[in-house]
N, C-alpha and C positions, 0 to 999 in steps of 0.2 A: 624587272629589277628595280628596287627602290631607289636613292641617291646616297645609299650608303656603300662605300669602297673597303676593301680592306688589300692586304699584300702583303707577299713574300719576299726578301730579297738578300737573298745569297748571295757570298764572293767567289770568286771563281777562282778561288786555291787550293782546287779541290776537288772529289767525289763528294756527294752529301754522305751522311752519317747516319748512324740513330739519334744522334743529339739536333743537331738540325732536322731529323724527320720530323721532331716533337715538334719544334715551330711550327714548320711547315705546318703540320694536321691541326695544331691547336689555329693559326690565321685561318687555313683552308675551311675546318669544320663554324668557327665564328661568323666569320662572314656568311657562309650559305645556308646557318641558322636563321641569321636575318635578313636572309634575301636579299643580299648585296652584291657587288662585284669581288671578284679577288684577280688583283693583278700579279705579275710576276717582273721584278726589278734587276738587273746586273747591277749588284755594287762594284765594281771594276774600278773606282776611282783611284786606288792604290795601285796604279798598274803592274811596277815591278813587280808586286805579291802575286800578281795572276798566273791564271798557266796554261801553257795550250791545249787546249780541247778540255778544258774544264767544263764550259757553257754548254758543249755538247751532250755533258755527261751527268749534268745536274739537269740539263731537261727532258733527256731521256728517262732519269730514274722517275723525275715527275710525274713523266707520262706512264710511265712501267706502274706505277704506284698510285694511280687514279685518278690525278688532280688536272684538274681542266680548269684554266685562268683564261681572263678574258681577257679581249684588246689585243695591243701590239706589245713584246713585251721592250723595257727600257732600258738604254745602258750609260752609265753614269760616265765613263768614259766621253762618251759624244754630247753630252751635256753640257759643259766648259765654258762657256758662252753664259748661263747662264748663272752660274755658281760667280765668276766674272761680276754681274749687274749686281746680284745683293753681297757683292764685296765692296765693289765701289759705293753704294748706300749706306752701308757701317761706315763707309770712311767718312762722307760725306756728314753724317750724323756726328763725326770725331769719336768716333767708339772703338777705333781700330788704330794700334802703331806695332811697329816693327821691333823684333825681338832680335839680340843677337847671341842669346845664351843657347848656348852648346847641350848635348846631352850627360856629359860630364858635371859643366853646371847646376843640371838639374836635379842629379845624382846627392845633392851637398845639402837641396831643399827638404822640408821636411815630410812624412807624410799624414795625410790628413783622414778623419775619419771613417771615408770610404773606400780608404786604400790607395790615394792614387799621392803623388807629389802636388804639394800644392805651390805654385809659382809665386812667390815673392814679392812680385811685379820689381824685377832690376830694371829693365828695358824701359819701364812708364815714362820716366824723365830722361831716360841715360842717351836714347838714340835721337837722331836731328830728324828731324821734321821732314827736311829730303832724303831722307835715306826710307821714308815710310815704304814706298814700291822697290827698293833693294831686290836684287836678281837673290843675293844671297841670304835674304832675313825672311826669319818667319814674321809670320803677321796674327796679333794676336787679340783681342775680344776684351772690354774694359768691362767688369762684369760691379763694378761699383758696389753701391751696398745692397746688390740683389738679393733676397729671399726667396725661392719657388717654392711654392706647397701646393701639393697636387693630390688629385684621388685617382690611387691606382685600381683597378674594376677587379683584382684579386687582391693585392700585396698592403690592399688600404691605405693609407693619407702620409704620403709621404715630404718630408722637409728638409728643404738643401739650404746653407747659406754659403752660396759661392763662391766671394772672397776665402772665407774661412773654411771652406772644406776643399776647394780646389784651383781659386785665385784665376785671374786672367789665362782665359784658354786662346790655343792655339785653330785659326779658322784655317789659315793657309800654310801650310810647310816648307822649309827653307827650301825643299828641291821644288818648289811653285809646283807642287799638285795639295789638292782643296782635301782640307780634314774633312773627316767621315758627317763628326757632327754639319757642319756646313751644309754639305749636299746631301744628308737625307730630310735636312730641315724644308732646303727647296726645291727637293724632291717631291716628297709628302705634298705639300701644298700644292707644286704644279698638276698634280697627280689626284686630286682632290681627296685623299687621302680620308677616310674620317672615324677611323679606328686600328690600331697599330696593334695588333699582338707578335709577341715577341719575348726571346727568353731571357731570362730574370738577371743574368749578366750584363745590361744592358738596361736595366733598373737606375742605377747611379747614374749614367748619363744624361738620364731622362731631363731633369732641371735646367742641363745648360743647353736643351734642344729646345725646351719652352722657354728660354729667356732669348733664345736667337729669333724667335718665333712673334715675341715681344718687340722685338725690335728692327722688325722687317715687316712689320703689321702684319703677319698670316696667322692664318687658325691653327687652331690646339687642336688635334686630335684626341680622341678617348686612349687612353693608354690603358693594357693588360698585360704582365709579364708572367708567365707560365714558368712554373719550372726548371731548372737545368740538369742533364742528365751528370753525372760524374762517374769518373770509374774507379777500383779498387783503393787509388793512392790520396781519393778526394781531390784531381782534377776535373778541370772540365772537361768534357768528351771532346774530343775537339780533331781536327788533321794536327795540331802538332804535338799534341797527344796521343796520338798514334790511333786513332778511331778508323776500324777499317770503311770500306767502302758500303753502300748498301747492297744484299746480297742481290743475286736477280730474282728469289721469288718473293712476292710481296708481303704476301697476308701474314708470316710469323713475324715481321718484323712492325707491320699496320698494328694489329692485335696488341702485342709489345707496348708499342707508342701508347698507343689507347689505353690502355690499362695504366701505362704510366701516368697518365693523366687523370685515374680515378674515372674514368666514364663506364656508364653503365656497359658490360659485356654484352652482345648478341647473345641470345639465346639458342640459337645453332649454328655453325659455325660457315662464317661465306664462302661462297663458293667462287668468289674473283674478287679482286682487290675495289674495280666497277662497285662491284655489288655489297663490298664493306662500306663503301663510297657513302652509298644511296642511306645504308642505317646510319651512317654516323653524321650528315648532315641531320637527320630525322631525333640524334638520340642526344647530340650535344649539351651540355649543363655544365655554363660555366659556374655554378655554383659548387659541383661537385670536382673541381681546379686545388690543390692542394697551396694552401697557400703559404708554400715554403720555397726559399730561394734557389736548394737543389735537393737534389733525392739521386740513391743511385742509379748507375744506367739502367734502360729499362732488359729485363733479360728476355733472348728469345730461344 
């Protein structure tokens, strides 16, 4: 194996999908193009979200479905500790205070050109100094006159200005569990992370995961976002969308995925999900990656 990584990582609100397949195969077959590792991550940091016997049942289809990761796999959950030290270094840095606007508040803010609210900054001056670690405040990210512009390895050259398209974000949540962005920033890096593929939903956050990334001195991985699958109504596929489960036989829905992705088809047809495994590490091109944000679900 080379020192290149790549990874998967799923929340456990759920059975996986077709829509999460396509991740899944597009990291899976990236990585062992290039003869790298691919690990498998529990996002679980949202605990409430989770659900029992989710984890059992996303690495079951895994396995049902071909994919051999290396390592021990991680759960963000038991990480805590560490998400903890690069909070207190933002604070330390003064890049970080306490928010006490509500989600009604937020509701009143405007929205900004990637769709999301962009925060105001009320809280910048409004909360005291010791209220910064407050049981009951969020804690939030001073993103100043940040610019990120990055090259995405599909979606091409992308440019956030984070004031202006999404303002001061949130790293910790008022119920003191760590936003997403936080812990996959130091995750990836503890993780040696060095190439992130991932679906194109998750494009726009990409900016304020390299400015956290900036200011925690860890590396920048290679970013690619693939795809998203949607279905009839133009949602995302998604479990709250109502995306059933993956079926138990693999290969019509492998095949699917693959095709969704523009890759070149086998030329006869496999005879175990193993053996689609083997050609699709062999045949991957991300060149031939459709470089559009979604397409419909893939049909099987």
């Amino acid at each position: 194996m080379s020192g290149l990584r790549g990874r998967f990582a799923p929340s456990p609100t759920g059975p996986l999908h077709a829509g999460s397949l396509v991740a899944a195969l597009a990291s899976y077959c990236d990585a062992r193009a290039q003869g790298a590792q691919w690990l498998v991550r529990i996002e679980d940091v949202d605990e409430p979200r989770s659900r029992s016997g989710a984890v059992r049942a996303i690495l079951d289809a895994l396995t049902r479905y071909g994919f051999r990761w290396d390592g021990d796999i991680v759960w963000q959950s038991r990480r805590t500790a560490l998400y903890e030290q690069a909070l207190q270094r933002l604070r330390d840095a003064r890049l970080v205070y306490a928010c006490a606007c509500t989600r009604r508040d937020m509701e009143l803010a405007p929205v900004g050109a990637i769709g999301e609210r962009i925060y105001p900054g009320t809280c910048r001056a409004r909360v005291r100094a010791t209220d910064t670690d407050a049981p009951h405040l969020a804690q939030r990210l001073r993103v100043g006159d940040a610019v990120i512009t990055f090259s995405d390895a599909v979606q091409g050259t992308q440019r956030q200005d984070l004031a202006r398209d999404v303002g001061d974000f949130i790293i910790r949540r008022a119920d003191r569990l760590f936003a997403y962005q936080l812990a996959v920033v130091v995750d990836d890096a503890a993780q040696g992370i060095t190439s992130v593929v991932r679906g194109a939903d998750l494009l726009a956050s990409t900016a304020r995961q390299i400015y956290l990334q900036r200011c925690l001195d860890l590396p920048t991985p290679e970013y690619l976002h693939v795809p998203i699958a949607i279905n009839d109504a133009g949602e995302k596929l998604s479990k709250q969308t109502g995306a059933p489960a993956l079926p138990d036989d693999p290969l019509p829905t492998l095949l699917a995925a693959w095709q969704f992705l523009d890759q070149r088809m086998p030329s006869a047809p496999p005879l175990s999900a193993g053996a689609f495994m083997d050609f699709a590490r062999s045949a991957w091109s991300r060149a031939r990656i459709p470089p559009v944000r979604m397409l419909p679900a893939p049909r099987v």
